[in-house]
DSSP file (Angstrom, degrees, kcal/mol; ACC not computed):
  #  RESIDUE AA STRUCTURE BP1 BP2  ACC     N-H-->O    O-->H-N    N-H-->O    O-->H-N    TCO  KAPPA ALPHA  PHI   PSI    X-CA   Y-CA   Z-CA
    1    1 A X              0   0    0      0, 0.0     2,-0.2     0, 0.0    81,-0.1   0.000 360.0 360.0 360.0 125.0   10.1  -18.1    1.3
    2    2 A X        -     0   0    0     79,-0.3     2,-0.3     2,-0.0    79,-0.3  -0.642 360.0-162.2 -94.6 165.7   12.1  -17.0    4.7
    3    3 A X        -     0   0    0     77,-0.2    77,-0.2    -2,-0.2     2,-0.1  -0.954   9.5-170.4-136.6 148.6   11.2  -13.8    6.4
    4    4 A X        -     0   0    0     75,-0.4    75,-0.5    -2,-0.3    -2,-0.0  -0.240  16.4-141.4-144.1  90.0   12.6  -11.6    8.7
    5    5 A X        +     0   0    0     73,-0.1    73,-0.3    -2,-0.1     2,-0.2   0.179  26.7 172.3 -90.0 123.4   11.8   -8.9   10.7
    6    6 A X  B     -A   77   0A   0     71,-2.6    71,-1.8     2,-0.0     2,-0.8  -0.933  44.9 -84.3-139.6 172.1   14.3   -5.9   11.3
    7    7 A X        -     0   0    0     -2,-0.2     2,-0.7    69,-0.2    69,-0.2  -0.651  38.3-171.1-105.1 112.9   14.2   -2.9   12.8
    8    8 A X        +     0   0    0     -2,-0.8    68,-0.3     1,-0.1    67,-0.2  -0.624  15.2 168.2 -66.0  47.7   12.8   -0.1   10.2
    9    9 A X        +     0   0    0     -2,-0.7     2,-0.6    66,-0.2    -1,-0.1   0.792  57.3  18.6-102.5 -54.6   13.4    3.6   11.9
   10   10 A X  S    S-     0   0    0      2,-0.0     2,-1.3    65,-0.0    -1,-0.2  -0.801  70.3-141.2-129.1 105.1   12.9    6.7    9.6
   11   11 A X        +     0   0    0     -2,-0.6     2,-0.2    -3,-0.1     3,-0.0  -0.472  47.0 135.7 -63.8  97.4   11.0    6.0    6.6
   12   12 A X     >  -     0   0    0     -2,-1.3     4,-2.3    32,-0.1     5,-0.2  -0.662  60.1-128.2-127.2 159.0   12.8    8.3    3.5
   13   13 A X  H  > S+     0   0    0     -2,-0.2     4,-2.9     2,-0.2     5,-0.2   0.852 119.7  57.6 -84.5 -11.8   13.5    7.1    0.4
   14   14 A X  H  > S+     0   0    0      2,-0.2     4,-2.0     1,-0.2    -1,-0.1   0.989 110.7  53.3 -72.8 -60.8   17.1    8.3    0.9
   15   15 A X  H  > S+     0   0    0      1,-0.2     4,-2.0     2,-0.1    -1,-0.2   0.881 110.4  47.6  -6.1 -65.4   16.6    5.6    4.1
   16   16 A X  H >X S+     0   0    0     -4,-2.3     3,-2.4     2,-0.2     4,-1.9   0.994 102.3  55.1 -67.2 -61.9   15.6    3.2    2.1
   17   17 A X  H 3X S+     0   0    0     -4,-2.9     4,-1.9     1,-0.3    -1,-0.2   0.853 111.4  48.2  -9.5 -80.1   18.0    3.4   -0.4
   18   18 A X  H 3X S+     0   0    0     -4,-2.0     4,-1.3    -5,-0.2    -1,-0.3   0.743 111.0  49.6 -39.0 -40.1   20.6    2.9    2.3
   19   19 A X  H <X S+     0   0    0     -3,-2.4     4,-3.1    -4,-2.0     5,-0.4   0.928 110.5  53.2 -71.5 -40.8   18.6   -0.3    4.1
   20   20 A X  H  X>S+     0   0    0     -4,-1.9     4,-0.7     1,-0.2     5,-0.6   0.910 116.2  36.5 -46.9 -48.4   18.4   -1.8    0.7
   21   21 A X  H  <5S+     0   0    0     -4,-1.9    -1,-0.2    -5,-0.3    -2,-0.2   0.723 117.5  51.7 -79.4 -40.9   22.3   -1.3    0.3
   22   22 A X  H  <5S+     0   0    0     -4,-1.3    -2,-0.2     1,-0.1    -1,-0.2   0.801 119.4  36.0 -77.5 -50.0   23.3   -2.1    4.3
   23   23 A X  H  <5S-     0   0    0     -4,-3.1    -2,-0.2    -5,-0.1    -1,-0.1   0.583 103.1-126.0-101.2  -6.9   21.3   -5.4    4.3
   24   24 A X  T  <5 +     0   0    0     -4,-0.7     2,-0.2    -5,-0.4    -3,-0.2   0.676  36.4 179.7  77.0  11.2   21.8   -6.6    1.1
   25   25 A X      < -     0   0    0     -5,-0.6    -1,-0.2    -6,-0.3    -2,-0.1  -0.441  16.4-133.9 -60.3 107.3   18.5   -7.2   -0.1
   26   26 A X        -     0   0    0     -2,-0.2    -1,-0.1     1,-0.1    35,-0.0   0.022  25.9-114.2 -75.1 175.0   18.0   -8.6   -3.6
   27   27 A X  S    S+     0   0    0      1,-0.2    36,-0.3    35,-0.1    -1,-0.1   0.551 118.2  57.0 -57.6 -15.6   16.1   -8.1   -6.2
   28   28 A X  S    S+     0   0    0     56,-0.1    55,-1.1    34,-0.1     2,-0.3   0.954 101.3  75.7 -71.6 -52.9   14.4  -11.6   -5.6
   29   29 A X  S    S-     0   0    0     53,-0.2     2,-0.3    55,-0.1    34,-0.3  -0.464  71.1-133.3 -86.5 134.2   13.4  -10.5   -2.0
   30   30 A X  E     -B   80   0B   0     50,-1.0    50,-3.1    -2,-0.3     2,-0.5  -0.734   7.4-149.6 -63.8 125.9   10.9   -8.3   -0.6
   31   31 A X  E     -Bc  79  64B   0     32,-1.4    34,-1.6    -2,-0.3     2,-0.5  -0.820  18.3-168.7-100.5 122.8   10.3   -5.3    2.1
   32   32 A X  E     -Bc  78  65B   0     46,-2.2    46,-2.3    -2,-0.5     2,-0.3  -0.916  11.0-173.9-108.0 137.1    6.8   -5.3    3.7
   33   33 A X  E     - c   0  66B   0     32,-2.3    34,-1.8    -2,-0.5     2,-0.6  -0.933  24.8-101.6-133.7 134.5    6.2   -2.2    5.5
   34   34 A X    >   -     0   0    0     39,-0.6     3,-3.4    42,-0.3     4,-0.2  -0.570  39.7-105.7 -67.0 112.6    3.2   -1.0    8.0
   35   35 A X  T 3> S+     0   0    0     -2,-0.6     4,-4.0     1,-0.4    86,-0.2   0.275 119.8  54.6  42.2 -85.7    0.6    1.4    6.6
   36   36 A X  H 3> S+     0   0    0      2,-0.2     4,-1.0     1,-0.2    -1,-0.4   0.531 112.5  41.8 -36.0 -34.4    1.8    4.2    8.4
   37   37 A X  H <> S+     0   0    0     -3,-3.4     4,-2.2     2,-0.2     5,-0.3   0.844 113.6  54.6-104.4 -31.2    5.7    3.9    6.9
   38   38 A X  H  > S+     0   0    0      2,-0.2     4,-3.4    -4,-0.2    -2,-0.2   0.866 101.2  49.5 -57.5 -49.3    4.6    3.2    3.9
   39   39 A X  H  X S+     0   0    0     -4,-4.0     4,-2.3     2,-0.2    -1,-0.2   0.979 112.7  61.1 -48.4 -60.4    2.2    6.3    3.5
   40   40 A X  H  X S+     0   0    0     -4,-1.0     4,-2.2     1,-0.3    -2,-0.2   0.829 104.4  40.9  -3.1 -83.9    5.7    8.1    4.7
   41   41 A X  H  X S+     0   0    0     -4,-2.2     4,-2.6     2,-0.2    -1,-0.3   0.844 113.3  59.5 -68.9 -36.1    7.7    7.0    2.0
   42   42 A X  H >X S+     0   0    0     -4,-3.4     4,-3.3    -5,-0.3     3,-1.0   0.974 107.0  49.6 -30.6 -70.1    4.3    7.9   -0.6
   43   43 A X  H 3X>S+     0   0    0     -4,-2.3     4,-2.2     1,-0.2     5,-0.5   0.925 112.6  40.5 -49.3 -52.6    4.5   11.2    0.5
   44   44 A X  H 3X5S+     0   0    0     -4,-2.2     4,-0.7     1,-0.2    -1,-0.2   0.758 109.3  63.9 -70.6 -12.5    8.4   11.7   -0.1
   45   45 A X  H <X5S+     0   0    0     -4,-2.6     4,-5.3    -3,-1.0     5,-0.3   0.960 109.2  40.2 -31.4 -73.1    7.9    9.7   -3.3
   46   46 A X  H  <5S+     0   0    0     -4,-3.3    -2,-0.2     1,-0.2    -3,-0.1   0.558 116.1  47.2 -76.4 -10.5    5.5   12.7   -4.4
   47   47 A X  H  <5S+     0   0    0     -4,-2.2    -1,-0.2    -5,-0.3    -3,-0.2   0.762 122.8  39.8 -86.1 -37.5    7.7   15.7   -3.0
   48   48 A X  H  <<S+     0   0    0     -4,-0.7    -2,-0.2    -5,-0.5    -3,-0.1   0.997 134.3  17.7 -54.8 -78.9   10.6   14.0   -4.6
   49   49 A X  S  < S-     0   0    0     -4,-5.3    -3,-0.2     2,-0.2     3,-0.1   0.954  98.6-131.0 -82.1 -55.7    9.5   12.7   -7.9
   50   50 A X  S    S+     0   0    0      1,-0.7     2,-0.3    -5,-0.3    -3,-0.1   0.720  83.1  80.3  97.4  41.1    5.7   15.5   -7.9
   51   51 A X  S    S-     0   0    0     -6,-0.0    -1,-0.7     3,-0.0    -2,-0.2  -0.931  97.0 -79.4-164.6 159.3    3.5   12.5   -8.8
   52   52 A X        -     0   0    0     -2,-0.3   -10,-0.1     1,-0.1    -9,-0.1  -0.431  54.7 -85.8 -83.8 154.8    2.2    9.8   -6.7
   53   53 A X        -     0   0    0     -2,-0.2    -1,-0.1   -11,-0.0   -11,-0.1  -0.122  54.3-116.8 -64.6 131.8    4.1    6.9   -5.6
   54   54 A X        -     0   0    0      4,-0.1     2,-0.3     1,-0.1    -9,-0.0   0.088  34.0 -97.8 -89.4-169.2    3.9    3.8   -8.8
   55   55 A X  S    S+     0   0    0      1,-0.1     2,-0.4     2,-0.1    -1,-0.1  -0.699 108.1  26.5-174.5  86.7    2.1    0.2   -8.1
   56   56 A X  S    S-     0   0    0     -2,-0.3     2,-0.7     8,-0.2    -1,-0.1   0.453  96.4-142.4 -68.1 162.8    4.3   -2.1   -7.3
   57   57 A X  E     -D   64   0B   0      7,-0.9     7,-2.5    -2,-0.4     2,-0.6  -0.951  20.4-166.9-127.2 131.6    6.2   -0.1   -6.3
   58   58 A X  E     +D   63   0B   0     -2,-0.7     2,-0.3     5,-0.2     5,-0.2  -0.928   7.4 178.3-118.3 112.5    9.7   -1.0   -7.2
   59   59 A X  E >  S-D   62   0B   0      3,-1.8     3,-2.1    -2,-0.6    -2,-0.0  -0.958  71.9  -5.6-134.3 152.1   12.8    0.6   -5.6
   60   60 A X  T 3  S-     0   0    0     -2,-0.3    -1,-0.2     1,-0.2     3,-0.1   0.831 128.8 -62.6  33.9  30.1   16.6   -0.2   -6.2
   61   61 A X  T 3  S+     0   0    0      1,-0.2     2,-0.8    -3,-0.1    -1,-0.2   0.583 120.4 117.0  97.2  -1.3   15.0   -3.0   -8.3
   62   62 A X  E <   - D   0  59B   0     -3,-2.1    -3,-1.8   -37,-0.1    -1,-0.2  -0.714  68.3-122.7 -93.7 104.6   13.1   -4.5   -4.3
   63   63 A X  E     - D   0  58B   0     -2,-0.8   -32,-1.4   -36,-0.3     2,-0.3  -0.745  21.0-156.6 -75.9 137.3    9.2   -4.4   -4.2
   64   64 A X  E     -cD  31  57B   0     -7,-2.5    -7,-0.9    -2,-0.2     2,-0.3  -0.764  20.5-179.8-109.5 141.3    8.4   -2.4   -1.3
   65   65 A X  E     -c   32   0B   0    -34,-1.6   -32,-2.3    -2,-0.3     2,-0.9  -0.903  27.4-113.6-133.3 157.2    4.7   -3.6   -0.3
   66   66 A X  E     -c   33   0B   0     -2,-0.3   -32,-0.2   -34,-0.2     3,-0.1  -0.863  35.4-113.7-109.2 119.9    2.4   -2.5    2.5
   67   67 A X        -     0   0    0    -34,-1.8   -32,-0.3    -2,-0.9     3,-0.2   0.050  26.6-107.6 -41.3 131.3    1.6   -4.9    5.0
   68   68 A X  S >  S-     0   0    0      1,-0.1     3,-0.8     3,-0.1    -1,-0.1  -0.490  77.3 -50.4 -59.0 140.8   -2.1   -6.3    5.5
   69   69 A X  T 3  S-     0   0    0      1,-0.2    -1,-0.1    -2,-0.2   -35,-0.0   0.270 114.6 -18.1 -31.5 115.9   -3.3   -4.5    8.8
   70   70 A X  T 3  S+     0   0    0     -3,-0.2    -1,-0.2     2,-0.2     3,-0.1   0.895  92.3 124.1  34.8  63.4   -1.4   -4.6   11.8
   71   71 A X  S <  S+     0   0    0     -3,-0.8     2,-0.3     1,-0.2    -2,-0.1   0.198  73.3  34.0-107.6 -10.4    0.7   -7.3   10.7
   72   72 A X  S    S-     0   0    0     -4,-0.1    -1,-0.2    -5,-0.1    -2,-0.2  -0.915  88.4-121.6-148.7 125.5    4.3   -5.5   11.1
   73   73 A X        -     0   0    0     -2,-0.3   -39,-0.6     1,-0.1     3,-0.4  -0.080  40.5 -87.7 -60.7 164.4    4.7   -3.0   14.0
   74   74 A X  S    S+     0   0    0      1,-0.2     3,-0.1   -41,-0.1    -1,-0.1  -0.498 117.0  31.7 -85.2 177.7    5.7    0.5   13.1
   75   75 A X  S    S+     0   0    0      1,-0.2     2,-0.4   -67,-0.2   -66,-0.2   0.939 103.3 109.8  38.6  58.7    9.7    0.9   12.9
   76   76 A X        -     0   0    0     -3,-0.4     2,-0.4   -68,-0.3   -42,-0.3  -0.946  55.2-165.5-141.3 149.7    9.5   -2.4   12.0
   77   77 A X  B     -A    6   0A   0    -71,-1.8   -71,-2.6    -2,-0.4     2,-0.5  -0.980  14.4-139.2-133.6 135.2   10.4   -4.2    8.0
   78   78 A X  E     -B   32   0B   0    -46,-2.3   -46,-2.2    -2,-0.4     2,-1.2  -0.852  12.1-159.0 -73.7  66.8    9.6   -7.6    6.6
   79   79 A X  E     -B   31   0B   0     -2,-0.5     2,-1.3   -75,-0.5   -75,-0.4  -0.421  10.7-179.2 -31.0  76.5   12.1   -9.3    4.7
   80   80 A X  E     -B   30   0B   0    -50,-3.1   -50,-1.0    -2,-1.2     3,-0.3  -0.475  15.6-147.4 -83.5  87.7   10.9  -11.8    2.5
   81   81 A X  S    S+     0   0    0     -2,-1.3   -79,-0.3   -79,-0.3     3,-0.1  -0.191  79.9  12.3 -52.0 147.8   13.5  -13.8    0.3
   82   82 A X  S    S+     0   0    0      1,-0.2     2,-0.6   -81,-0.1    -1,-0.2   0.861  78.3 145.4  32.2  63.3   12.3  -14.9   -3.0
   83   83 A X        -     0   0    0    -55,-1.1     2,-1.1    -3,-0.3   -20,-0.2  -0.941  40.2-144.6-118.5 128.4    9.1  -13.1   -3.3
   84   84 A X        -     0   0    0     -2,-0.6   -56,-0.1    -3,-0.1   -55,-0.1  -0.867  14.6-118.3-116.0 135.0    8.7  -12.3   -6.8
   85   85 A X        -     0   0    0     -2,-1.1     2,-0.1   -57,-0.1    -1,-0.0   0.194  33.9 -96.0 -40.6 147.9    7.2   -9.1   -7.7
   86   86 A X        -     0   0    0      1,-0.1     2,-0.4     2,-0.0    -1,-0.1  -0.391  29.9-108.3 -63.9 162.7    4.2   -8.9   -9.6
   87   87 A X     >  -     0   0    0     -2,-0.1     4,-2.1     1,-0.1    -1,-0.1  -0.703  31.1-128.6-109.7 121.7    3.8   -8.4  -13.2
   88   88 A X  T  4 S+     0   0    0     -2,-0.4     4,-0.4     1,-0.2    -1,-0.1   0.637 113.6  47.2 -65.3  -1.1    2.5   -4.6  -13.6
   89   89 A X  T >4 S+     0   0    0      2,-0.1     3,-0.8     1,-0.1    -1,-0.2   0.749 112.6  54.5 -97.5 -52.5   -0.6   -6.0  -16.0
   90   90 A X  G >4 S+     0   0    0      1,-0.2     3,-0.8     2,-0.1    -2,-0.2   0.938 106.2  47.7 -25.6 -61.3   -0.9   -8.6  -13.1
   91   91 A X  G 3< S+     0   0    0     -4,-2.1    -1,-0.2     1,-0.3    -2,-0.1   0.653 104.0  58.8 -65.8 -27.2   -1.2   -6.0  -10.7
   92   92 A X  G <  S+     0   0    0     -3,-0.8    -1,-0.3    -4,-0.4    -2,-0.1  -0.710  80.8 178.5 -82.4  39.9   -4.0   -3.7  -12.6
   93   93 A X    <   -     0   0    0     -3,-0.8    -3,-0.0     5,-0.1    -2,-0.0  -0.138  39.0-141.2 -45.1 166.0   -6.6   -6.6  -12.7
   94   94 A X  S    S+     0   0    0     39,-0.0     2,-0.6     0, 0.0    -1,-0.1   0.125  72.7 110.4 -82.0  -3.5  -10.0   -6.0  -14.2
   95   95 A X    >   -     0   0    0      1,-0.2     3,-1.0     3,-0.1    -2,-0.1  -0.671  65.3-147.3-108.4 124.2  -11.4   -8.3  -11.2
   96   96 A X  G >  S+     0   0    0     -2,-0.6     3,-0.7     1,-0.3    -1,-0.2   0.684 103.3  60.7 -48.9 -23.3  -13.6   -6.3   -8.5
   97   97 A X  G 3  S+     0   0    0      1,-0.3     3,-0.4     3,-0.1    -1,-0.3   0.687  80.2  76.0-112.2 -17.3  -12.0   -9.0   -6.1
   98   98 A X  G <  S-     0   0    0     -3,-1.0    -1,-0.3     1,-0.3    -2,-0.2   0.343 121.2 -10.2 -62.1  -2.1   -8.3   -8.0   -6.8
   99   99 A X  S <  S-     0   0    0     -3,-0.7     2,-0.5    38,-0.1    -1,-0.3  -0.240  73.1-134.9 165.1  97.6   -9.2   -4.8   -4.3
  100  100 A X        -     0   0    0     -3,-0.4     2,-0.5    -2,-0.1    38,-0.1  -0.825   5.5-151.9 -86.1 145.5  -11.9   -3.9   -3.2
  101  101 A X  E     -e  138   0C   0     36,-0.6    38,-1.9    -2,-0.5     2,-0.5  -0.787  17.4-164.1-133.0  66.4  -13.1   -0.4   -3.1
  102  102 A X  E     +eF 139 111C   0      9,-1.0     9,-2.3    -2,-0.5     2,-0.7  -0.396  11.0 175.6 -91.0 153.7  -15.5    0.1   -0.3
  103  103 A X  E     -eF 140 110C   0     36,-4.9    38,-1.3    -2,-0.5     7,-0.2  -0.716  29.0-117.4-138.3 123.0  -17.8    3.3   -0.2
  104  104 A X  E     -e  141   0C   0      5,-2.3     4,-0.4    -2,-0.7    38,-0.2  -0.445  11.7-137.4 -76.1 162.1  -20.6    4.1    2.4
  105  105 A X  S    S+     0   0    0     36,-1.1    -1,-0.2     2,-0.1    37,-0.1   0.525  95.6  43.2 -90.7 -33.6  -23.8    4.3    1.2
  106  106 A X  S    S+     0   0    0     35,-0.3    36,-0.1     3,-0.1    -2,-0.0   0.883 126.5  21.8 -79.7 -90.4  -24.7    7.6    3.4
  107  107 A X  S    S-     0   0    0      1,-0.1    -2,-0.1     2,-0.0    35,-0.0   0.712  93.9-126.6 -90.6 -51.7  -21.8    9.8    3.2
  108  108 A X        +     0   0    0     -4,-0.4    -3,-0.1     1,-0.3    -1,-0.1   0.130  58.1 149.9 111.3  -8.9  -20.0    8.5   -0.3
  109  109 A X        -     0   0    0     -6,-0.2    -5,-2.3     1,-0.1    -1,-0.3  -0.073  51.8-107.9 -63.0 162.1  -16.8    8.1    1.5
  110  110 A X  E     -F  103   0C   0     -7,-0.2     8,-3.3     8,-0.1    -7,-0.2  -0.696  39.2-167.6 -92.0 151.3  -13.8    5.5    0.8
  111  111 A X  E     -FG 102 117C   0     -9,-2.3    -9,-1.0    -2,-0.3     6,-0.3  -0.676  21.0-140.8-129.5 168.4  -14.0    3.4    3.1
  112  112 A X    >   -     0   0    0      4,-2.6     3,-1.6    -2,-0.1     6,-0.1  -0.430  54.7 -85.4-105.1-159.4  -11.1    0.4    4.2
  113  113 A X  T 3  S+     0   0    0      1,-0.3   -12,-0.0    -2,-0.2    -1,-0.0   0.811 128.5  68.1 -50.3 -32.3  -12.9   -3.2    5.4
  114  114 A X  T 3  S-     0   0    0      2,-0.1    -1,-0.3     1,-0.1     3,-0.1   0.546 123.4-105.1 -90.1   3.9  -13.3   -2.0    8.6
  115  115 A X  S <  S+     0   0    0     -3,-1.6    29,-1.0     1,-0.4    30,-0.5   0.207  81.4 138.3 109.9  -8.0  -16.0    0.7    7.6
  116  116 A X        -     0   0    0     27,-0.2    -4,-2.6    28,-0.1    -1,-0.4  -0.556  61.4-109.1 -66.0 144.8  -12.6    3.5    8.2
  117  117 A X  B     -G  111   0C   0     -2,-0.4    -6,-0.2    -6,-0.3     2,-0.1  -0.420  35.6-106.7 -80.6 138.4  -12.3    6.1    5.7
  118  118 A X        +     0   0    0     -8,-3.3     2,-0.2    -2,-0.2    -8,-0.1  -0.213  44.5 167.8 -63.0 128.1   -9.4    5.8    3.2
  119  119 A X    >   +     0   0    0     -2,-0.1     3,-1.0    -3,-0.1     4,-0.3  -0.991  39.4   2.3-149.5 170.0   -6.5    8.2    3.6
  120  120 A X  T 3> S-     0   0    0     -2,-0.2     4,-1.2     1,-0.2     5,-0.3  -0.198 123.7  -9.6  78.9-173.3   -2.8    8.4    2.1
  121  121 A X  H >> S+     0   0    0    -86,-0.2     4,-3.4     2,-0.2     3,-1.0   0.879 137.6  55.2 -40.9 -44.7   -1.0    6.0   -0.6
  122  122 A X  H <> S+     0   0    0     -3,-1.0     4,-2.3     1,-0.3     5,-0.3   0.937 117.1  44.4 -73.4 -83.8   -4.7    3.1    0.0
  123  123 A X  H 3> S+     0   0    0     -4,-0.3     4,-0.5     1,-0.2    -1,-0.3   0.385 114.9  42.8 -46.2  -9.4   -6.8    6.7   -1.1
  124  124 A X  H XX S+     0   0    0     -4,-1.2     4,-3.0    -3,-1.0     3,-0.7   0.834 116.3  48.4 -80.4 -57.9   -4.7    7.7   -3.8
  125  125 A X  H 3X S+     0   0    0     -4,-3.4     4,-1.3    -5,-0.3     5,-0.3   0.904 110.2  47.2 -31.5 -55.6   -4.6    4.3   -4.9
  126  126 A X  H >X S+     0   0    0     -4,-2.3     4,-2.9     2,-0.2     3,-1.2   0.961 110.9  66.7 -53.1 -39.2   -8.6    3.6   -4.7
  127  127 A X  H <X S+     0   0    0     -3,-0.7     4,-2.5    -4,-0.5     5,-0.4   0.936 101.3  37.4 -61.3 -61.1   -8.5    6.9   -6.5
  128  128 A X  H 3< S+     0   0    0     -4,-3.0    -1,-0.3     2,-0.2    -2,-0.2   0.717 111.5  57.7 -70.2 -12.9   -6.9    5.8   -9.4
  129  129 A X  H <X S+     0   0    0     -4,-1.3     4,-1.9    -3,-1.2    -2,-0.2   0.679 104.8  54.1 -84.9 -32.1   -8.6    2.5   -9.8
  130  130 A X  H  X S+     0   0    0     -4,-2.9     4,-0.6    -5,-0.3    -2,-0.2   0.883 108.1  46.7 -76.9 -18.9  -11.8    4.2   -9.8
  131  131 A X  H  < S+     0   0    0     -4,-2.5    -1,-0.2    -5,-0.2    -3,-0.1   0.729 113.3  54.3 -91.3  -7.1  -11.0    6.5  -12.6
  132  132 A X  H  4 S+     0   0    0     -5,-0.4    -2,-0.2     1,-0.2    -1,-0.2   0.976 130.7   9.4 -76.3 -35.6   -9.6    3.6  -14.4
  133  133 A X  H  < S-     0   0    0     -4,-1.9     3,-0.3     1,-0.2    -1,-0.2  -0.288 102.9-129.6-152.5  31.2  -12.4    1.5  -14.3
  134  134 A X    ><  -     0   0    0     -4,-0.6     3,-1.7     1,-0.2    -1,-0.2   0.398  52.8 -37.3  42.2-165.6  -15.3    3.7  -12.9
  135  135 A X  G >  S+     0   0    0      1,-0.3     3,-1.2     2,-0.2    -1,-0.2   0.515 113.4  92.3 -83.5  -0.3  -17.8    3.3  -10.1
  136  136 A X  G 3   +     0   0    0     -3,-0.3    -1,-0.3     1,-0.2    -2,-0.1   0.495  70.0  62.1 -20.0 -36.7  -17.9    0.0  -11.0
  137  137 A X  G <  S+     0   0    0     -3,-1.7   -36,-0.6    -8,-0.1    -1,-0.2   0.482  82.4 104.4 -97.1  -9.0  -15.4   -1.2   -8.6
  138  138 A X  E <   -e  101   0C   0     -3,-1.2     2,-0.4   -38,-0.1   -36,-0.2  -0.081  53.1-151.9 -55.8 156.7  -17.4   -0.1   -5.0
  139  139 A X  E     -e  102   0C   0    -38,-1.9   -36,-4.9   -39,-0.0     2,-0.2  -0.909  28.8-113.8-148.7 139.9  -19.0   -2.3   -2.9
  140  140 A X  E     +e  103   0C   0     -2,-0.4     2,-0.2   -38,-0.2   -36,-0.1  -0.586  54.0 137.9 -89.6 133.0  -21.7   -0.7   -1.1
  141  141 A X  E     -e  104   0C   0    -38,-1.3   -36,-1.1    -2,-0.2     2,-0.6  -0.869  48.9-104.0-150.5-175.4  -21.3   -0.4    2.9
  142  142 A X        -     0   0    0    -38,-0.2   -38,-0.1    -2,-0.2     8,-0.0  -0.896  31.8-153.4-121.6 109.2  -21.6    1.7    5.9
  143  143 A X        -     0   0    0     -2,-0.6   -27,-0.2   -34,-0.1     4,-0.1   0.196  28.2-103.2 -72.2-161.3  -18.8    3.0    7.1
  144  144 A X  S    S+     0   0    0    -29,-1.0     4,-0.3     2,-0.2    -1,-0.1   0.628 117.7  71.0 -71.5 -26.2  -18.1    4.1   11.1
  145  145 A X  S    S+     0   0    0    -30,-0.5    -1,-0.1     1,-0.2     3,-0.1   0.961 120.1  10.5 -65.5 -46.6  -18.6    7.6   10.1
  146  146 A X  S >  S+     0   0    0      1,-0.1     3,-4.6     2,-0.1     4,-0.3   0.036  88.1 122.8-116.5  27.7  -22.7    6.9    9.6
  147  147 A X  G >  S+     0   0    0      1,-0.3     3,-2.2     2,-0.2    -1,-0.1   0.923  74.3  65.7 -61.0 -26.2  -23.4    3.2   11.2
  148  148 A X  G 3  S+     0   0    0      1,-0.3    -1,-0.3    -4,-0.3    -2,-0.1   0.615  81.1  68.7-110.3  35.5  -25.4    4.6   12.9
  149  149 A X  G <         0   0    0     -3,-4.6    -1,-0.3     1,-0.2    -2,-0.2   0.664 360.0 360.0 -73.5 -11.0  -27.7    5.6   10.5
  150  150 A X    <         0   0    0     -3,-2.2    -1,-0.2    -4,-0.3    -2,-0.2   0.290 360.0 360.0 -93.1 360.0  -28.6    2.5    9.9
């Protein structure tokens, strides 16, 4: 797999649409995008379409992914050639360890690894794993909001 980095500017889908198209970017290859554009493109998902954005999320036929933490600057894209998409049963594991869910113990909030509270596409997302597959899926922590309750 090659990668490349290019310069990302106004996340839209109508944007995207257009980078997909500009750069030539197969179905084979992947765009990984930071947190922050990614949430972007959620939201205009859900003003567009009036439902939240789908997982993968697959556009012009390219998984668009969100980068692991501060791993692609913002205005920034990842190109990966020959990253093949996940299988949507694939993607909906039953396994706690396929995402974890973290939730302080004080407050109830969701929380991300680093004990931050969830917001955006990650909270809708947690959100929808936990009503698939209940409160099962937490692992109990203390987030930043109450460490120091502890």
């Amino acid at each position: 797999m090659d990668s490349k980095r290019v310069k990302f500017e106004f996340p839209s889908l109508d944007y995207l649409k257009k980078f997909i198209l500009r750069l030539g970017i197969s179905e084979q290859d992947s765009i990984t995008l930071n947190d922050r554009a990614f949430d972007e493109l959620a939201l205009d998902f859900r003003a567009t379409f009036l439902g939240p954005i789908p997982t993968p999320f697959i556009f012009e036929g390219v998984w668009i992914k969100m980068a692991p933490y501060g791993t692609v600057a913002h205005n920034q894209a990842l190109i990966i050639s020959d990253d093949p998409r996940p299988k949507p049963d694939a993607y909906h594991s039953d396994s706690i360890e396929f995402e974890k869910i973290y939730r302080c113990g004080y407050c109830g909030i969701l929380l991300d690894e680093f004990g931050n509270g969830l917001t955006g596409n990650v909270y809708e997302m947690a959100m929808t794993r936990i009503k698939r597959f209940g409160e099962t899926v937490f692992v109990p922590s203390v987030g930043k909001c109450c460490e120091r309750r502890s």
